[in-house]
C-alpha positions in Angstrom: 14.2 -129.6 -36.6 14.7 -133.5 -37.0 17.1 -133.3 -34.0 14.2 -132.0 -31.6 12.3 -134.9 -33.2 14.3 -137.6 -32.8 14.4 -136.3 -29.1 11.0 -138.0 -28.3 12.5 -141.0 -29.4 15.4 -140.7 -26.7 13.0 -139.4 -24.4 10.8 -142.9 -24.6 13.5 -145.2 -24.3 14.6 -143.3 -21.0 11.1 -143.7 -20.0 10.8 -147.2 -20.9 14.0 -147.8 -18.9 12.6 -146.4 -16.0 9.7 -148.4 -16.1 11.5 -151.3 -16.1 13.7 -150.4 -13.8 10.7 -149.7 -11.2 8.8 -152.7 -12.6 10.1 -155.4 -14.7 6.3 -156.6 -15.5 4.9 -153.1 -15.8 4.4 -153.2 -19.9 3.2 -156.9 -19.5 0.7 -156.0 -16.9 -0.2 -152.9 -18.8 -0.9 -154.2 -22.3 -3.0 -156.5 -20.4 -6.6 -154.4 -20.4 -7.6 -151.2 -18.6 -10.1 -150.4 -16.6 -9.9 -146.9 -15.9 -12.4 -145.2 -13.3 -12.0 -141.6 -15.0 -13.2 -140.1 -18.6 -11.3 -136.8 -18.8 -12.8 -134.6 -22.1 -10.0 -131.6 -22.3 -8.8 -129.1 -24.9 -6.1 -130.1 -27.2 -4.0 -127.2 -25.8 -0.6 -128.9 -25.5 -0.4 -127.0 -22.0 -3.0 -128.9 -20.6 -2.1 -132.7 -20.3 -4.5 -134.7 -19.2 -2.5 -137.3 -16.9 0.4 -134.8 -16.1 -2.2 -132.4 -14.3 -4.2 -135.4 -12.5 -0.8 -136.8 -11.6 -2.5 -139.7 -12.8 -0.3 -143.3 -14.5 -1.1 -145.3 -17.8 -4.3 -147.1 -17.5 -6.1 -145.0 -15.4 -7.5 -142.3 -17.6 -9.4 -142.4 -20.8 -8.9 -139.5 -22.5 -10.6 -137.4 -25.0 -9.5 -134.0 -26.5 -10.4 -131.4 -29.1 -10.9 -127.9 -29.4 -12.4 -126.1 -26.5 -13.1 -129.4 -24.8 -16.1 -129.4 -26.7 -19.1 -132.0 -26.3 -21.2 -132.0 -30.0 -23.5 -134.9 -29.9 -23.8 -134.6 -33.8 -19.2 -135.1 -33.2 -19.1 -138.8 -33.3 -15.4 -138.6 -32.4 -16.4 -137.8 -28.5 -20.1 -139.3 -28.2 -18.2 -142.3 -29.2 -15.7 -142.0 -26.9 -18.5 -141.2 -24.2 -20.3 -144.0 -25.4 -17.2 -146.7 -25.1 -16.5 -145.6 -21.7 -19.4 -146.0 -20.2 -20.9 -149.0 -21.8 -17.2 -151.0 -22.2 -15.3 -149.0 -19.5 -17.3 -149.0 -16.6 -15.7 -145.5 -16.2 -17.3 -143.7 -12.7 -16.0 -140.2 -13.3 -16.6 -138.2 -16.5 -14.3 -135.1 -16.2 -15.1 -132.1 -18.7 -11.9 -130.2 -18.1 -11.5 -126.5 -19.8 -8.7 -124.0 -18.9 -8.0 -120.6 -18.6 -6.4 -119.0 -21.2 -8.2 -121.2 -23.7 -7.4 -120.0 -27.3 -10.1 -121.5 -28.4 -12.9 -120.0 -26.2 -11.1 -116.7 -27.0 -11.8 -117.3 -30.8 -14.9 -117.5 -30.3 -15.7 -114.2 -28.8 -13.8 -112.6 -31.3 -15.9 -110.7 -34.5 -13.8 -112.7 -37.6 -14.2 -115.4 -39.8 -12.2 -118.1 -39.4 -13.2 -120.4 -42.1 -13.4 -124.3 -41.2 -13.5 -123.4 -37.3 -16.4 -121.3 -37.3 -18.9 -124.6 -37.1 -16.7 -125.5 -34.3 -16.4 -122.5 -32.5 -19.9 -121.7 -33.0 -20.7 -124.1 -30.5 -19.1 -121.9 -27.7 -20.8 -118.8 -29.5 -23.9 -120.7 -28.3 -22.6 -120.6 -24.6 -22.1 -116.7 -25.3 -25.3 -116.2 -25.9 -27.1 -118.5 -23.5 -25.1 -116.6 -21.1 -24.9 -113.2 -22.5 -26.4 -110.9 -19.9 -23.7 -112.1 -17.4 -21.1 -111.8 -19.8 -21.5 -108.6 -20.9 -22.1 -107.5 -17.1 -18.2 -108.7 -16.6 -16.2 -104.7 -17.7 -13.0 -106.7 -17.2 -12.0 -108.0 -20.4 -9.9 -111.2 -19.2 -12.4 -111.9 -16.3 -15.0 -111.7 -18.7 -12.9 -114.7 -20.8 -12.2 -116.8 -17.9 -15.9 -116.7 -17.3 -17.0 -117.8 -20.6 -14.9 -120.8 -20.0 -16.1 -122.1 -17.2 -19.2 -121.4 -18.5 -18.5 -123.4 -21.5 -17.3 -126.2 -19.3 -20.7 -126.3 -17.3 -23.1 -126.3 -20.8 -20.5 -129.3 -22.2 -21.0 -131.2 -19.1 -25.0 -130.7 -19.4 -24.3 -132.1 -23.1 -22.6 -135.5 -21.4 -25.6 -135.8 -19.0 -28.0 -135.4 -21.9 -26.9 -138.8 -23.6 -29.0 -141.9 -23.1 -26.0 -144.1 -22.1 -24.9 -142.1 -19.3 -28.7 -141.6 -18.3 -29.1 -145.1 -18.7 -26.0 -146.3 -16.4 -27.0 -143.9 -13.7 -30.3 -145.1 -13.0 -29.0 -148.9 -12.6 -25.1 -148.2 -11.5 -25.5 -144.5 -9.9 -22.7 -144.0 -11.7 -21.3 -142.5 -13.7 -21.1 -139.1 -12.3 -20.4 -135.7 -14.2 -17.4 -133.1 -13.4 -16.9 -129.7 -14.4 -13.2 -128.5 -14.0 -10.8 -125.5 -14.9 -7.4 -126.1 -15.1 -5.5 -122.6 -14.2 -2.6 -122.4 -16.6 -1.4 -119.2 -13.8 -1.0 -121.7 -10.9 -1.1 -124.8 -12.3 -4.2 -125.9 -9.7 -7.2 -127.5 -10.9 -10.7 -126.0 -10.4 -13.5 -127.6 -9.1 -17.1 -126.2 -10.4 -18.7 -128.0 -8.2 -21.2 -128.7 -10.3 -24.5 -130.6 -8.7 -24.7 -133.6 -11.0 -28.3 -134.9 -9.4 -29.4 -131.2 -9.8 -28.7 -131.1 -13.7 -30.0 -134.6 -14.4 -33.4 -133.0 -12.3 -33.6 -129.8 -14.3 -32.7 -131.6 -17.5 -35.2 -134.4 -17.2 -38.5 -133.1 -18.5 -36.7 -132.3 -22.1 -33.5 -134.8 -22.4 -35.1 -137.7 -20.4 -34.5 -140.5 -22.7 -35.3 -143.3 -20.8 -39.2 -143.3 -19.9 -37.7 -143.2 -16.2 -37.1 -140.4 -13.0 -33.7 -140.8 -13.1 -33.3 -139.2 -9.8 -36.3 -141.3 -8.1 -35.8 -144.0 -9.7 -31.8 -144.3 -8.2 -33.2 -143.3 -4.4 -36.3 -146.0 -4.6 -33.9 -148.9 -5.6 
């Protein structure tokens, strides 16, 4: 056990050398700020690395992940998060990334109790039933879990579009805009939802509009 610990230590000198050896300056130019263009929300699963998957370097995503890749707005942990990247960051992309085979989303469809996760996992429970007809439409079990996870993915990414600082960007920066993605742990390729960011912010508006403002109108009339 300490042996395959003190390997991460080996493993980061390596990878400092060949940094170095690429770049003398690249730590001094890196500890210098960021200014990252993406916000990637993902699920802690430690198959589904943020910056590995994007093939993406240091400094050019910010990165939050929990559970489910879940967006709570009563979590200050990611509407925090949210909130620093778009008011501080300048970030254009927020990514809401879920994948297949998501242990949590399978939790969560599962009859059991399971003590200090069931707040959590309730929040996908919600998804379930918002979206229950469909699901239990789907006969195949594992098609019926892969669907519940992009849906999940779609209702988190309505939950980023209903905070005021993202509405509030939009209308004077047109950014930031809001992705929905599934990253296929079977082929290692990421899904696009393509979800229709100025369609959500429109069907949203009449209930989560929180700044006085036709967010949509307002952006094409500038």
């Amino acid at each position: 056990m300490s042996q395959s610990y003190e390997v991460i230590f080996e493993n980061n000198k390596k990878w400092v050398e060949s940094k170095i050896s690429e770049d003398p300056n690249f730590f001094s130019e890196l500890a210098k700020t960021q200014t990252p263009d993406y916000l990637y929300i993902g699920c802690s699963d430690s198959r589904a690395t943020a910056e590995e998957l994007m093939g993406a370097k240091p400094g050019e995503v910010f990165v939050h992940r929990n559970i489910a890749n879940v967006v709570n707005t009563l979590d200050m942990s990611s509407t925090a998060v949210i909130q620093y990247a778009v008011e501080h960051l300048k970030v254009k992309h927020i990514i809401v990334c879920g994948h297949y085979n998501c242990g949590g989303v399978k939790a969560a469809m599962t009859p059991q109790d399971l003590g200090l996760l069931n707040p959590w996992l309730r929040n996908i429970r919600d998804v379930y039933r918002l979206h229950q007809a469909e699901l239990d439409s789907i006969t195949d079990e594992g098609k019926r879990y892969d669907r519940l996870v992009e849906l999940n993915v779609q209702e988190q990414c309505i939950n980023v579009i209903k905070m005021a600082c993202v509405q509030e960007r939009y209308i004077l920066e047109e950014y930031p805009i809001v992705h929905g993605w599934v990253f296929d742990l079977r082929t290692g390729k990421i899904i696009d939802l393509e979800i229709d960011f100025e369609k959500t912010l429109k069907d949203i508006q009449k209930i989560y509009n929180l700044t006085s403002s036709d967010w949509v109108m307002s952006r094409k009339t500038k």
